[in-house]
ROSE-15440 format. One line per field, with one value per residue (C-alpha): x, y, z; residue number from 0; residue in one letter. Coordinates in steps of 0.001 Angstrom, whole numbers. Each point is the difference from the previous one (the first is absolute). Layout:
x = [X|...];
y = [Y|...];
z = [Z|...];
resi = [NUM|...];
resn = [A|...];
END
This chain:
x = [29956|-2966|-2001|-553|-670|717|149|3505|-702|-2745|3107|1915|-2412|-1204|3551|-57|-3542|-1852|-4092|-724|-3611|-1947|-2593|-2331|-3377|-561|884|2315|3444|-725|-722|3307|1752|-628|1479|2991|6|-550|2800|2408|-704|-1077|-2868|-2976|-2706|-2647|-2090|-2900|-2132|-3881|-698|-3850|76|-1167|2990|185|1031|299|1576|2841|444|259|3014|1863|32|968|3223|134|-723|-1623|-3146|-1183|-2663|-825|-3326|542|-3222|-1182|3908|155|-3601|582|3567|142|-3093|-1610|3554|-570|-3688|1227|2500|-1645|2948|-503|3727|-197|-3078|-1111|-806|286|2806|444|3238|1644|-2181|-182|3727|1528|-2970|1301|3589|-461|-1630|2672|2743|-2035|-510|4251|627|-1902|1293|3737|-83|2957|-1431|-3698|-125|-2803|-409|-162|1656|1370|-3325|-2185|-25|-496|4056|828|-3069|961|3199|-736|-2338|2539|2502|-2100|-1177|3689|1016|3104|-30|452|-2892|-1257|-1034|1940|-1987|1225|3369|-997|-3146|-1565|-2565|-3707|304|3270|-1246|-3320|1921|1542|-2875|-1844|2744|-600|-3131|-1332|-2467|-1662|2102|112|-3831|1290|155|881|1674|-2336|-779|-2727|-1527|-2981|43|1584|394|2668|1976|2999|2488|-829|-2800|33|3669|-327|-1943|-306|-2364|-1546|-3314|-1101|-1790|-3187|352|3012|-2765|-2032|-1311|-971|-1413|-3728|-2433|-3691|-959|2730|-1253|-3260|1846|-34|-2887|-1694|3195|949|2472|1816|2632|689|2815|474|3262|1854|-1321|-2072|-2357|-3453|-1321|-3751|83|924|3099|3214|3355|2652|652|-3580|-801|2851|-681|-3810|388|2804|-3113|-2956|1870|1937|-3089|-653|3460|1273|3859|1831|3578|2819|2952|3765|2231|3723|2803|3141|1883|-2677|-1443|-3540|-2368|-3793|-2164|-3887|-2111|-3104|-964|-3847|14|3373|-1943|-2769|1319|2412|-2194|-3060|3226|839|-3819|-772|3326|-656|-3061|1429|3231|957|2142|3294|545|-1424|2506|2802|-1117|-428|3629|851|-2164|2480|3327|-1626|-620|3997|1179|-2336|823|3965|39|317|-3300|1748|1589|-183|-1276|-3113|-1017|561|-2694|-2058|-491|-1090|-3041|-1019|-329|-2271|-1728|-1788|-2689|-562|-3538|-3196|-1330|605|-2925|823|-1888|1354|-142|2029|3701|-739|-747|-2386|245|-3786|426|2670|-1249|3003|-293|1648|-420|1544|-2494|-3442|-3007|-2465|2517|-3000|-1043|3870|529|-3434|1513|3315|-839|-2456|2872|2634|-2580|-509|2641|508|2836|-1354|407|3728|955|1484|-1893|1763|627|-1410|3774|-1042|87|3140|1846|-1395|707|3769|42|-1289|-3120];
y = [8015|2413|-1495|1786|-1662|2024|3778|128|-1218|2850|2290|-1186|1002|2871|1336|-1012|828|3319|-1472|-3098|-1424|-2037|-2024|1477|-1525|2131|-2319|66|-1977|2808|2899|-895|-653|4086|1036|-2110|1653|3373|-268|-662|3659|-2436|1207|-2577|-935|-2091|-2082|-2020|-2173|-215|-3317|6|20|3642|2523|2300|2755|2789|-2006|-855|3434|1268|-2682|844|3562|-380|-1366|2034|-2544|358|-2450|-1646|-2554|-1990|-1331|-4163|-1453|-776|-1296|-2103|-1603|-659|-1279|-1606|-976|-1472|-2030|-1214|-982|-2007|-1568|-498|1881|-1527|-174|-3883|-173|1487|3514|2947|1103|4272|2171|-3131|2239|3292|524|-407|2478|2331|-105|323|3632|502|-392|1954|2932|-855|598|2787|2097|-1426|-1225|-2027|-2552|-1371|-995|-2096|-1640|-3705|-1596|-3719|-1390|1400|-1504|3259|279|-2458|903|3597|129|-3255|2202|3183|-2162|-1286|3195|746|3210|1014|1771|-1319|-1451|-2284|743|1290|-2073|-3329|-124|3239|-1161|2260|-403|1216|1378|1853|1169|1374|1903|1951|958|1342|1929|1869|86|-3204|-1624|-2331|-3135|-1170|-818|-2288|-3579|-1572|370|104|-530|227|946|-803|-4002|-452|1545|-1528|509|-1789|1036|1861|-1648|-2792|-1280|-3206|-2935|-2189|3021|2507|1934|2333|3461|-358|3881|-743|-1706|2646|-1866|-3618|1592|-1559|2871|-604|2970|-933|-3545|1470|1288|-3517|-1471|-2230|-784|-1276|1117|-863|702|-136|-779|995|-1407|-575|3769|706|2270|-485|193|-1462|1311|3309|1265|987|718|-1901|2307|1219|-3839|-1493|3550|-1092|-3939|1451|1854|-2683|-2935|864|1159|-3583|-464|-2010|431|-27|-1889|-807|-1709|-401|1214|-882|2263|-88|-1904|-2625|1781|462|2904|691|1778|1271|1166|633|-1022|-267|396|-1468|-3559|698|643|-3171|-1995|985|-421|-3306|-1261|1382|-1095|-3447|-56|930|-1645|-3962|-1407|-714|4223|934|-2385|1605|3421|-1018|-667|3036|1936|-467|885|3336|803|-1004|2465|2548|-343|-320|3525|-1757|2271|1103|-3067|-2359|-3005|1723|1588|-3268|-1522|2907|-114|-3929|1130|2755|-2466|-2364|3332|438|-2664|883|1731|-661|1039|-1344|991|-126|-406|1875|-184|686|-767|-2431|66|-2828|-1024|131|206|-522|950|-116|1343|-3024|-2482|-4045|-608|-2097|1921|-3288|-2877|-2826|1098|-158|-3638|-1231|1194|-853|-3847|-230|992|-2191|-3165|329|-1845|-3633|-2541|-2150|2803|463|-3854|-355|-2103|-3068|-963|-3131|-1366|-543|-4304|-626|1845|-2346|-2762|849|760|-3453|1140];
z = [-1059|383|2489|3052|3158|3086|1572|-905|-3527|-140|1758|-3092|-2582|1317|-726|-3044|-1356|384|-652|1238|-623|2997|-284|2832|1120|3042|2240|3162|-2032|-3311|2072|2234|-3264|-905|3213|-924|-3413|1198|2541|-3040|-1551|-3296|-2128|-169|-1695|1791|-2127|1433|-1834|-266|-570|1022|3796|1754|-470|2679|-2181|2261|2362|-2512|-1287|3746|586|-2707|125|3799|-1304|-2840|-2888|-2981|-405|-2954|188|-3168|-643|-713|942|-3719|-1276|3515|-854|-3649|40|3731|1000|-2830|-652|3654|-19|-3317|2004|3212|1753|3054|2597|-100|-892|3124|97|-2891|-883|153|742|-2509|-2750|1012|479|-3649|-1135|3047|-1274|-3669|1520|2152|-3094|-2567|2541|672|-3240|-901|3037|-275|3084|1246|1910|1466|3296|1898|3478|-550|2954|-285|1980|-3207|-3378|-1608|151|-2442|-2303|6|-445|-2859|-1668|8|-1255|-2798|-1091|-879|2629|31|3575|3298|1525|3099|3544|2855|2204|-1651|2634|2124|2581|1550|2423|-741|3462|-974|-3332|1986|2415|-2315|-1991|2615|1289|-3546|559|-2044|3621|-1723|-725|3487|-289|-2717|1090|-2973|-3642|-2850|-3969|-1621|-3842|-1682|397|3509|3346|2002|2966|1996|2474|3490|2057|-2898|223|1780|-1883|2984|1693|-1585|-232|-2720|1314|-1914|-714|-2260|-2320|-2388|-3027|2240|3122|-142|-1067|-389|-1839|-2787|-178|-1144|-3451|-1178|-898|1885|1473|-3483|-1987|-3946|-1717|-3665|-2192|-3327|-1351|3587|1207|2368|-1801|2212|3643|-34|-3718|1047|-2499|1768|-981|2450|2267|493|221|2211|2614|-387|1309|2804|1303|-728|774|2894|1666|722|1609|-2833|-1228|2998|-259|2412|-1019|-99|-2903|-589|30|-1541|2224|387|3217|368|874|694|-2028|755|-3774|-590|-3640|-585|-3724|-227|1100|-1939|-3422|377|886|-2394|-2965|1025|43|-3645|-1193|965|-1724|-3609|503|-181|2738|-1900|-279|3406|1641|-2388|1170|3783|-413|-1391|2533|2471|-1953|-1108|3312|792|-2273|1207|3631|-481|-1368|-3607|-1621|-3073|-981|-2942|1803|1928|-3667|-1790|2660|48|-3765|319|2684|-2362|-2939|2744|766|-3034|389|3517|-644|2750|2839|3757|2436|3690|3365|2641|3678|3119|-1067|-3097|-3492|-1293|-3668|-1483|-3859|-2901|-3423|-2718|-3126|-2030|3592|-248|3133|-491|793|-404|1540|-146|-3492|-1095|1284|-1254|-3671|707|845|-2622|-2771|1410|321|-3095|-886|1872|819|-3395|-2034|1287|-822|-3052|-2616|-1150|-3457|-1736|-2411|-2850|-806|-1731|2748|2901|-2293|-584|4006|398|1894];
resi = [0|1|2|3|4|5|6|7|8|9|10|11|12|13|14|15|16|17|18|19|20|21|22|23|24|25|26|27|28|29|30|31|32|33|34|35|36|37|38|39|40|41|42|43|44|45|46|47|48|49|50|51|52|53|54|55|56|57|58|59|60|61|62|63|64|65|66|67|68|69|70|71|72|73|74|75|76|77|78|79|80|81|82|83|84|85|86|87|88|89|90|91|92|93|94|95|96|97|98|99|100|101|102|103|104|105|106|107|108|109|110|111|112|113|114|115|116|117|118|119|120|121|122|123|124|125|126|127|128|129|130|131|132|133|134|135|136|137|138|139|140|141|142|143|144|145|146|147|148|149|150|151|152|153|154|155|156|157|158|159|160|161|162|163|164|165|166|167|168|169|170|171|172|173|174|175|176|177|178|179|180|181|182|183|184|185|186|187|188|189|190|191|192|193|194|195|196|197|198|199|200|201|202|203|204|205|206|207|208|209|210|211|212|213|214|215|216|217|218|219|220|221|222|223|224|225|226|227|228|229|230|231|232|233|234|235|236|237|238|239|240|241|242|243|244|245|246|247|248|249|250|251|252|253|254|255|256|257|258|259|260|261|262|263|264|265|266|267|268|269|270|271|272|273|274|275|276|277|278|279|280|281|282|283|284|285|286|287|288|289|290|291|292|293|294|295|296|297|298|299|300|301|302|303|304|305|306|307|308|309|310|311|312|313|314|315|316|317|318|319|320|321|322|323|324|325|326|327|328|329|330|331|332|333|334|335|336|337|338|339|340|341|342|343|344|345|346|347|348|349|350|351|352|353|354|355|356|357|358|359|360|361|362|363|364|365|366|367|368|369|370|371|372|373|374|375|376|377|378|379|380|381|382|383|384|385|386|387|388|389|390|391|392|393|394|395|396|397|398|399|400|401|402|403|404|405|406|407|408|409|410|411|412];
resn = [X|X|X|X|X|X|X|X|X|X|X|X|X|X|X|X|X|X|X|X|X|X|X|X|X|X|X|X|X|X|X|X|X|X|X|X|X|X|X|X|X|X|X|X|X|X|X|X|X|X|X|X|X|X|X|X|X|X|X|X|X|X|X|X|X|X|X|X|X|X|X|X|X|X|X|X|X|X|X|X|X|X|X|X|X|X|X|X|X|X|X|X|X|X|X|X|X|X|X|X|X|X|X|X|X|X|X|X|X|X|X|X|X|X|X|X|X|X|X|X|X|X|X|X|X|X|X|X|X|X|X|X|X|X|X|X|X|X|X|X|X|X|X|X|X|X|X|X|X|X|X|X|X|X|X|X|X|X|X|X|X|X|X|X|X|X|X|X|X|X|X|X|X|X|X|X|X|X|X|X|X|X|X|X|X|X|X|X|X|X|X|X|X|X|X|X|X|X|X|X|X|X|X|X|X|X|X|X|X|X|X|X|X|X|X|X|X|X|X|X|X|X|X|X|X|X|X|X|X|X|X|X|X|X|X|X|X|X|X|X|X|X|X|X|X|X|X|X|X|X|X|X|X|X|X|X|X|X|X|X|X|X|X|X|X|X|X|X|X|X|X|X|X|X|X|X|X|X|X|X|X|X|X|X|X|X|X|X|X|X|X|X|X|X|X|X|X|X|X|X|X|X|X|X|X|X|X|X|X|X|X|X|X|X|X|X|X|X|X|X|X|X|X|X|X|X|X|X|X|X|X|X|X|X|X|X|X|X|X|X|X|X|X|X|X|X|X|X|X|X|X|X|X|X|X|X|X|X|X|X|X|X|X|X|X|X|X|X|X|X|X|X|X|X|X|X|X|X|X|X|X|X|X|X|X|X|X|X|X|X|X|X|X|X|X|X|X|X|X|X|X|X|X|X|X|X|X|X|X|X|X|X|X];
END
């Protein structure tokens, strides 16, 4: 039993272990975390993870060396793009189908850094700061498990709570002031922004502070990068390769609609997400290119698909996005499924052009490459009923046979 779960586990290990690794975003539960840490006379390594959001770099390296851990931030944005997010705009990763799915992918890509960096500095354990409200605990530690480490590992936040207002106290009595302007708990990378907890706790009534919003705050002079407030996106085998026939990579693409997109206010989600114990909690994200990519896929794959696989895959959709969400990344089944959209990929080749306006995007043009979809429906039925009538009801009744005389003789006709 390895898993860690409380400040008395982390007492426990720190005993035990000399390095520990954290996972450390900067945030108030990570930064806390290294005062725990640093309190236990352990060394640590903090690793945080750029996953295509704004890093404050100098802000993490000032944390860390407050509490006298080493730093090491790894670069992810073009692994998370190419093995997350391309998988999930295949498989229209959508939390029941309503809003994109995020921390579900960044976190096994998080811990497969966090053991490699483990195992390289022979550390004895990685810690984190999942509570039992947040999802990330059970894809974490799922993902760590996975991966095969043989330390301990978990969060001592899973049975230790600690309020944000405790944790905030005692950072600025070391001199850390700026967590109590914090009114919420955050996560965000290069396809989603989200937040939850603090002033967003209670579904029944809640308001989100439109300053929390950066990518889907309405900006006229960002508009004007699209043209004519029209915009298209091309796939080339399932990928997003084109932005009104501008070449991108995926990152430079997926930051590119955050900015153009969201500038009209579209990709703003609430919703509710399951825990564990069948409780549920609110979420806030902001996903502008998250919508758009999904939904540009699922127009051109309709076009080049018939409707016996896309209901198969629609199917599938969903249990991919299980696995992802219950912490299940690395496991047979999700690969098994993620191999079947990658086969349906390949034919997924076009270009979807968009209308946008305040807080909607308006479908204008599908072109597929190889499309099933008529292009000239009145010329198609004019040939279509001119083939089939050319056959008639006369020509389908059988023609009867004349016997020959000595037969209708002997049958006494």
């Amino acid at each position: 039993m390895k898993n860690l779960r409380s400040v008395m586990d982390l007492d426990f290990v720190c005993e035990r272990v000399d390095h520990v690794v954290t996972l450390f975003s900067g945030g108030l539960d990570s930064t806390y975390l290294l005062k725990l840490l640093r309190d236990r006379g352990v060394s640590v390594t903090a690793v945080a993870i750029d996953l295509g959001d704004e890093v404050d770099i100098a802000a993490l390296h000032h944390v860390a060396k407050t509490f006298n851990a080493k730093l090491r931030i790894v670069d992810l944005k073009r692994t998370f793009a190419r093995d997350a997010l391309l998988p999930a705009i295949r498989a229209q990763a959508r939390y029941l189908n309503t809003f994109p799915v995020s921390s579900s992918l960044s976190r096994p890509f998080i811990a497969r850094a966090a053991v490699d960096i483990a195992e390289s500095v022979g550390a004895g354990a990685i810690v984190h700061t999942a509570t039992q409200s947040q999802n990330s605990l059970r894809r974490l530690n799922g993902a760590i498990e996975q991966l095969g480490f043989n330390g301990y590992y978990g969060s001592p936040y899973e049975y230790s709570a600690i309020s944000r207002a405790d944790k905030s106290r005692v950072l600025k009595s070391v001199g850390l002031m700026s967590f109590e302007q914090r009114i919420v708990s955050g996560d965000s990378n290069l396809w989603c922004r989200e937040f939850e907890s603090g002033v967003l706790e209670n579904p029944e009534d809640f308001s989100v502070p439109e300053h929390l919003y950066h990518w889907t705050r309405r900006d006229r002079e960002r508009q004007l990068e699209s043209s004519d407030h029209r915009l298209s996106i091309t796939f080339d085998g399932g990928v997003p390769v084109a932005v009104n026939d501008g070449s991108m990579d995926p990152v430079a693409l997926i930051s590119h609609l955050n900015q153009v997109v969201g500038a009209y206010g579209i990709g703003r989600f609430s919703g509710l997400e399951h825990l564990r114990g069948g409780e549920k909690v609110l979420e806030v994200r902001e996903a502008p290119a998250a919508q758009t990519l999904m939904d540009a896929y699922r127009h051109l794959e309709s076009a080049v698909h018939g409707y016996e696989l896309l209901r198969e895959k629609t199917s599938l959709e969903q249990l991919w996005v299980r696995e992802a969400v219950e912490g299940r990344w690395f496991g047979t089944l999700r690969a098994a499924i993620d191999q079947f959209m990658l086969r349906s990929a390949q034919n997924v080749s076009g270009k979807v052009r968009y209308n946008l306006s305040a807080g909607a995007l308006t479908v204008e043009s599908i072109e597929a490459v190889c499309p099933l979809y008529l292009t000239e429906r009145d010329s198609w039925e004019q040939q279509t009923a001119a083939t089939q009538s050319a056959r008639s009801l006369r020509d389908a009744e059988p023609e009867t046979e004349e016997l020959p005389e000595a037969t209708r003789l002997a049958m006494g006709a």
